[in-house]
BAMITOR-999477 format. One record per residue: residue in three letters; chain; x, y, z of N, C-alpha, C in turn. Coordinates in pm, 1 decimal. Example, Ala and Ser with C-alpha at 12.3 -4.5 7.8 and 13.67 -1.06 7.14 Angstrom:
2
<atom rest="ALA" kette="A" n_xx="1319.0" n_yy="-569.0" n_zz="780.0" ca_xx="1230.0" ca_yy="-450.0" ca_zz="780.0" c_xx="1320.0" c_yy="-330.0" c_zz="780.0"/>
<atom rest="SER" kette="A" n_xx="1285.0" n_yy="-225.0" n_zz="708.0" ca_xx="1367.0" ca_yy="-106.0" ca_zz="714.0" c_xx="1290.0" c_yy="3.0" c_zz="787.0"/>
This chain:
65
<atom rest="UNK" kette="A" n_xx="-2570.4" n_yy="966.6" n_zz="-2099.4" ca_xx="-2433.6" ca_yy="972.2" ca_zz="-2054.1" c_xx="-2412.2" c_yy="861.8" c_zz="-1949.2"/>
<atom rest="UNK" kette="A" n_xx="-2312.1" n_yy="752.6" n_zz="-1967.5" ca_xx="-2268.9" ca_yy="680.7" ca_zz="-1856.2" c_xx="-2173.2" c_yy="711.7" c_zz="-1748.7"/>
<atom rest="UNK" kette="A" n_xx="-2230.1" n_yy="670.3" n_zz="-1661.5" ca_xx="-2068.5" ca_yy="685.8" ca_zz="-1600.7" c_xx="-1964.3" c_yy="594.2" c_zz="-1580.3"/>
<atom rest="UNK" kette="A" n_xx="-1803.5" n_yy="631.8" n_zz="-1566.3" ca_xx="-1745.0" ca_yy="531.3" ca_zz="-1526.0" c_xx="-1721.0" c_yy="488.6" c_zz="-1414.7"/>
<atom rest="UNK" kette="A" n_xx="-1679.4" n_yy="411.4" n_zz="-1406.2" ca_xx="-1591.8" ca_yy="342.3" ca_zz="-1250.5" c_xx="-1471.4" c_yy="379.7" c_zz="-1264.7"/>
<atom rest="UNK" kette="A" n_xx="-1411.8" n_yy="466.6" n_zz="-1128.4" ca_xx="-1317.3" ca_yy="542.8" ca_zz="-1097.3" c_xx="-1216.3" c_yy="377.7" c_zz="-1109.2"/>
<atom rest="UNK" kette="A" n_xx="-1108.0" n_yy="418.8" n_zz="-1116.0" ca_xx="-1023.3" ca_yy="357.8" ca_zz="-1105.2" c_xx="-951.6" c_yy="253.6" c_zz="-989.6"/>
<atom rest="UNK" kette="A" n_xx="-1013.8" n_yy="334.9" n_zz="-880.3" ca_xx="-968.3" ca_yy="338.5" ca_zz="-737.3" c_xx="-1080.0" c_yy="206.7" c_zz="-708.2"/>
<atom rest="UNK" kette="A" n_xx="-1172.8" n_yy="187.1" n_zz="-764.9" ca_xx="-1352.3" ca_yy="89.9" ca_zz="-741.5" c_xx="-1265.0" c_yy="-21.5" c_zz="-838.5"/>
<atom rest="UNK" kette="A" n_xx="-1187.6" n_yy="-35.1" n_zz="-863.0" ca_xx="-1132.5" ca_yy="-166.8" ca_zz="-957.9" c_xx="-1051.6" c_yy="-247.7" c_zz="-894.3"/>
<atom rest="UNK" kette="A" n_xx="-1036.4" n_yy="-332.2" n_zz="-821.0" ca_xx="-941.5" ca_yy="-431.6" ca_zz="-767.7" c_xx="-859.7" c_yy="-447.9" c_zz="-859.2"/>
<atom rest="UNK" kette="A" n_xx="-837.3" n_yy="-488.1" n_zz="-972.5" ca_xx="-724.7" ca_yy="-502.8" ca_zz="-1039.3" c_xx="-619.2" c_yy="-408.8" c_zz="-1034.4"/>
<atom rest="UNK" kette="A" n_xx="-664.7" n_yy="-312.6" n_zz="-1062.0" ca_xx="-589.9" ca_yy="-160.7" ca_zz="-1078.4" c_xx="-539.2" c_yy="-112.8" c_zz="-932.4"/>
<atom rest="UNK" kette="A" n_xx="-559.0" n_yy="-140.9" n_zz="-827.8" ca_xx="-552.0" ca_yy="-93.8" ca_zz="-690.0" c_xx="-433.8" c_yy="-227.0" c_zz="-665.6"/>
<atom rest="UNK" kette="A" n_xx="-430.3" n_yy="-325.3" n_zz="-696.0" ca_xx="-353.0" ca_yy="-423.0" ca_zz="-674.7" c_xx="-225.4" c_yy="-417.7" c_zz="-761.4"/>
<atom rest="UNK" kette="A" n_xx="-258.1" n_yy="-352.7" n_zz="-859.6" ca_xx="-110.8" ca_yy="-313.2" ca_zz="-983.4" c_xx="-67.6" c_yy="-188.0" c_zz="-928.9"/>
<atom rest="UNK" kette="A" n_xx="-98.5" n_yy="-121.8" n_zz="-912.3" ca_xx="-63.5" ca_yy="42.2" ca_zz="-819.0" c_xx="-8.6" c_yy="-19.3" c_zz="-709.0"/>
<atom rest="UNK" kette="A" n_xx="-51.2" n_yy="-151.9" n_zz="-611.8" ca_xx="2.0" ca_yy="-131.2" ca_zz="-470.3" c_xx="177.8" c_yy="-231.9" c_zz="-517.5"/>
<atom rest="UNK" kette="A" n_xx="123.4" n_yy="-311.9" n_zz="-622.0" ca_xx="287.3" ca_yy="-398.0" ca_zz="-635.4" c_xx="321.2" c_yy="-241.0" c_zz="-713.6"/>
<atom rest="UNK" kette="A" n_xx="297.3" n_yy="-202.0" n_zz="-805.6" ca_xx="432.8" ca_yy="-131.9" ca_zz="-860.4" c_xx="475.4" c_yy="50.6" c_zz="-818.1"/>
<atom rest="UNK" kette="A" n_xx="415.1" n_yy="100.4" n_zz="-800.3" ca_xx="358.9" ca_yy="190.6" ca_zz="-708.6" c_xx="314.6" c_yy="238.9" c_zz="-573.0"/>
<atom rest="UNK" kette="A" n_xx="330.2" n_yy="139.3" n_zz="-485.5" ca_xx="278.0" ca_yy="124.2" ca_zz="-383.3" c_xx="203.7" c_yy="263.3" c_zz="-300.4"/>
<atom rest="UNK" kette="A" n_xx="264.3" n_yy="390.4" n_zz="-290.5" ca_xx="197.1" ca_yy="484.6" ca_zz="-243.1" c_xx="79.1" c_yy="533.4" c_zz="-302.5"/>
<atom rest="UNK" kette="A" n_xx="24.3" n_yy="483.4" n_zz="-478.4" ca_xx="-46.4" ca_yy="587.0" ca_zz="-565.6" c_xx="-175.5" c_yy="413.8" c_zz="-483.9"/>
<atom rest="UNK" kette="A" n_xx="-134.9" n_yy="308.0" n_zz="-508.2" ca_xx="-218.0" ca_yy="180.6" ca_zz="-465.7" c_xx="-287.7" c_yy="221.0" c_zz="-330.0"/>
<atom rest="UNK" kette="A" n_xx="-213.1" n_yy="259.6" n_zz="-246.3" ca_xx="-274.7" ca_yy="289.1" ca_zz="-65.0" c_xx="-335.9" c_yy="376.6" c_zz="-134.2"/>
<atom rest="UNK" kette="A" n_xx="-327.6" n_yy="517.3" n_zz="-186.0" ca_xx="-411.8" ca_yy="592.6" ca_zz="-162.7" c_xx="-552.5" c_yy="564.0" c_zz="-223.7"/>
<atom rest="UNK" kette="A" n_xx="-556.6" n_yy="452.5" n_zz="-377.1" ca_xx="-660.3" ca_yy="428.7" ca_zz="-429.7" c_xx="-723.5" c_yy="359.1" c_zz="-346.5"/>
<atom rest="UNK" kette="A" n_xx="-690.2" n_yy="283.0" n_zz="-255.4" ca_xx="-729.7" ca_yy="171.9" ca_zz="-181.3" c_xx="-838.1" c_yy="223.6" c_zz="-81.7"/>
<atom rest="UNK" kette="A" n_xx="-744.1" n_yy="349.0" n_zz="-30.1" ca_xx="-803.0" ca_yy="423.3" ca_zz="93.5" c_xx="-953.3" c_yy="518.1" c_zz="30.0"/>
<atom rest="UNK" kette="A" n_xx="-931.7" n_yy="556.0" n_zz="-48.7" ca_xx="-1000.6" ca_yy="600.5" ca_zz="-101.4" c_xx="-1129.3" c_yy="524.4" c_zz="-174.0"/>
<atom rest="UNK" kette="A" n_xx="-1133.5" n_yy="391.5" n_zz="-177.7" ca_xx="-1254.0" ca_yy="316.9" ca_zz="-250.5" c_xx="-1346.0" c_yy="308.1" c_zz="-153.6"/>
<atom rest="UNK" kette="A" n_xx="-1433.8" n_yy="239.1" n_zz="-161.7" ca_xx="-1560.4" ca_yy="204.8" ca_zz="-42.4" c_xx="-1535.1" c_yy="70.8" c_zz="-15.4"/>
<atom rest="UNK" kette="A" n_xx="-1411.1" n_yy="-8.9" n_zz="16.4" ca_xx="-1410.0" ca_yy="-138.7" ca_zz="40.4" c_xx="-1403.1" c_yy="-112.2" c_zz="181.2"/>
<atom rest="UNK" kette="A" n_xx="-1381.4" n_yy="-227.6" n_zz="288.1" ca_xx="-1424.4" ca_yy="-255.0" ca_zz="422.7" c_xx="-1285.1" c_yy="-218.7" c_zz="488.1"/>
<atom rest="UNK" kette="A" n_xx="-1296.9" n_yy="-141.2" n_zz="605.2" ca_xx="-1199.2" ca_yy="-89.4" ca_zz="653.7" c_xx="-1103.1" c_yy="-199.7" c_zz="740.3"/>
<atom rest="UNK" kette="A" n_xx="-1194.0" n_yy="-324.0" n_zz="755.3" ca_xx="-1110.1" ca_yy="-466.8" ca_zz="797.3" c_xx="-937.7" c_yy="-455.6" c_zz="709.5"/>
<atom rest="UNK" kette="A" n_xx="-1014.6" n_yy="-443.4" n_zz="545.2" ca_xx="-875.5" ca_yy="-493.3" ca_zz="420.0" c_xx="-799.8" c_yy="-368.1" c_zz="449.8"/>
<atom rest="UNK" kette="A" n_xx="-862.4" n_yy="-290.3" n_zz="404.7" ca_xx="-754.0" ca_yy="-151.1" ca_zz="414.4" c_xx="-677.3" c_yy="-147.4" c_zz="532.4"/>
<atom rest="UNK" kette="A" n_xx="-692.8" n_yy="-143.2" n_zz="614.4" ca_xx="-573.5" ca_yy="-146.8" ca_zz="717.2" c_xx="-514.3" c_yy="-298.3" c_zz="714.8"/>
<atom rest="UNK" kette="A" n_xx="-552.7" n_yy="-445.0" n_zz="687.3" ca_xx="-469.9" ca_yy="-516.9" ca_zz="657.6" c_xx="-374.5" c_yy="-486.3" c_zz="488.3"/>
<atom rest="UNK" kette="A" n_xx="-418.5" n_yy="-474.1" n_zz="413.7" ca_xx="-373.4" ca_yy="-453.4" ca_zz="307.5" c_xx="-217.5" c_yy="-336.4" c_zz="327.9"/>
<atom rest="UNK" kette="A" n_xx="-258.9" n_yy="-218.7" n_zz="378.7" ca_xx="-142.2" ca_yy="-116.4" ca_zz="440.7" c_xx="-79.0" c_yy="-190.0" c_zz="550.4"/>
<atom rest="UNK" kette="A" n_xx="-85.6" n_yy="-216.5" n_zz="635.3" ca_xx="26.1" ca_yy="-302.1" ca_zz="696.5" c_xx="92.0" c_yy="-432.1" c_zz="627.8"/>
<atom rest="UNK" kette="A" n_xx="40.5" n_yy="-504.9" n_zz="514.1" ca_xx="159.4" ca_yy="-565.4" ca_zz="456.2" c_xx="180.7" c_yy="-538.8" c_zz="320.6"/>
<atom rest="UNK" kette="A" n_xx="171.6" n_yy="-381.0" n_zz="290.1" ca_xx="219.8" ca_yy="-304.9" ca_zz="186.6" c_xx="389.2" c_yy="-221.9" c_zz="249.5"/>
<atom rest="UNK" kette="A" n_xx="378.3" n_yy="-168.4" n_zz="401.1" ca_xx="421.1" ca_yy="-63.9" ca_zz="469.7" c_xx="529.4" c_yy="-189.6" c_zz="563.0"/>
<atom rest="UNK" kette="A" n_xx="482.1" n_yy="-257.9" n_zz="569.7" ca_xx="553.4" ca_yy="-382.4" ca_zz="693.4" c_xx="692.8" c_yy="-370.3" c_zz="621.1"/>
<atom rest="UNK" kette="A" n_xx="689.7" n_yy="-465.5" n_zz="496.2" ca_xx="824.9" ca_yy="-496.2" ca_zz="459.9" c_xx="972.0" c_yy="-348.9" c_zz="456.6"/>
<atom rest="UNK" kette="A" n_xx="894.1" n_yy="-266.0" n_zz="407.4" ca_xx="978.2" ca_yy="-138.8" ca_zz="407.0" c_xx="983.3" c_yy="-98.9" c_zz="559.7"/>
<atom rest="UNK" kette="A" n_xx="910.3" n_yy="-117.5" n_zz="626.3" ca_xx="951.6" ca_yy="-43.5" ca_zz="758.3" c_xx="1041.2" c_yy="-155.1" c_zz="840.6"/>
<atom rest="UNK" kette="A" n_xx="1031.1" n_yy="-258.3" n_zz="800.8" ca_xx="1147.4" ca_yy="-353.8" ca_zz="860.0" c_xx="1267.6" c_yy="-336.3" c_zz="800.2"/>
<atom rest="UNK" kette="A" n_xx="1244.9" n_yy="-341.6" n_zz="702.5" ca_xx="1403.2" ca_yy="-324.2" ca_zz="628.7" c_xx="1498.8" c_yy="-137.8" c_zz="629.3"/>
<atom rest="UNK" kette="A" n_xx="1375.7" n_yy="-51.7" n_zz="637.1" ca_xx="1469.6" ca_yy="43.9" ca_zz="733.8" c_xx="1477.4" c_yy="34.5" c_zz="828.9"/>
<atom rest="UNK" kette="A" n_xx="1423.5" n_yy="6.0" n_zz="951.7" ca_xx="1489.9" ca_yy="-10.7" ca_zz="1061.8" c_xx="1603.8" c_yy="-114.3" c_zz="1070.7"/>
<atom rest="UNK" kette="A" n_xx="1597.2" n_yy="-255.8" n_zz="1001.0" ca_xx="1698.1" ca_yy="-303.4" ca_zz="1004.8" c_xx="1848.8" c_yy="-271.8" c_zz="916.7"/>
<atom rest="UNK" kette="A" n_xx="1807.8" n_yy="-172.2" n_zz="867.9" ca_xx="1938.0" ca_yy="-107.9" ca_zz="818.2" c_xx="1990.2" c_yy="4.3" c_zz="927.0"/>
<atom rest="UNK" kette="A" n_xx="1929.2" n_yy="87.7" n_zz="947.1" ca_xx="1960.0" ca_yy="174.3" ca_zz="1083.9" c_xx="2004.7" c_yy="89.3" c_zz="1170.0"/>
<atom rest="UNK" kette="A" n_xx="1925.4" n_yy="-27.5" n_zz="1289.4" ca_xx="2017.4" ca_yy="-108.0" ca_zz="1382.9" c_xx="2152.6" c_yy="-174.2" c_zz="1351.1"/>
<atom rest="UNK" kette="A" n_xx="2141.0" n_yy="-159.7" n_zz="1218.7" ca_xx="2287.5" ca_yy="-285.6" ca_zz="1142.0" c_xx="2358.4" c_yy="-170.0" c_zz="1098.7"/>
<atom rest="UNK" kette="A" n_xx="2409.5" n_yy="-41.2" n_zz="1059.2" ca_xx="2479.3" ca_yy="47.6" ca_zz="1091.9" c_xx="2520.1" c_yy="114.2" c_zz="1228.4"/>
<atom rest="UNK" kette="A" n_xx="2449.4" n_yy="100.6" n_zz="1341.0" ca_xx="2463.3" ca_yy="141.1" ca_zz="1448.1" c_xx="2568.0" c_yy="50.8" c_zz="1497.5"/>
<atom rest="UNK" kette="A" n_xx="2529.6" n_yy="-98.6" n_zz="1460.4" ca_xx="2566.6" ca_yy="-190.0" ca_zz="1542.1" c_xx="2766.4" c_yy="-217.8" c_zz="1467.1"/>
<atom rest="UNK" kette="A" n_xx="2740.5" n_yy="-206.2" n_zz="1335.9" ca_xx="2899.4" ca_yy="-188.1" ca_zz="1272.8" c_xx="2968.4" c_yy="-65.5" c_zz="1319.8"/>
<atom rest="UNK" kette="A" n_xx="2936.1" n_yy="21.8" n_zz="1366.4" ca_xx="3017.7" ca_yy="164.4" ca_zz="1381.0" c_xx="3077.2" c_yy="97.8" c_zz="1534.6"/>
């Protein structure tokens, strides 16, 4: 019996999950045995762009009212 390689142990697949999917990608990510250096760079410019662009929608409604 072989075993496989989880899905989450595949760079390709963790990189197609984080563009199209992005939450199912972090969690494979978090979950592999790669170096905790990438994973927290990788989640901050997965999480960056969305957390700028809600806050800059919140300050830019505040600021029109």
């Amino acid at each position: 019996m072989t075993m496989q390689t989880p899905w989450y142990e595949k760079t390709v697949w963790i990189v197609v999950w984080c563009i199209f999917v992005w939450p199912v990608g972090l969690y494979g990510m978090w979950k592999s045995s790669r170096a905790l250096v990438w994973k927290i760079v990788v989640t901050l410019a997965v999480v960056a762009p969305y957390a700028i662009s809600l806050l800059t929608s919140l300050f830019t409604q505040t600021v029109a009212q």
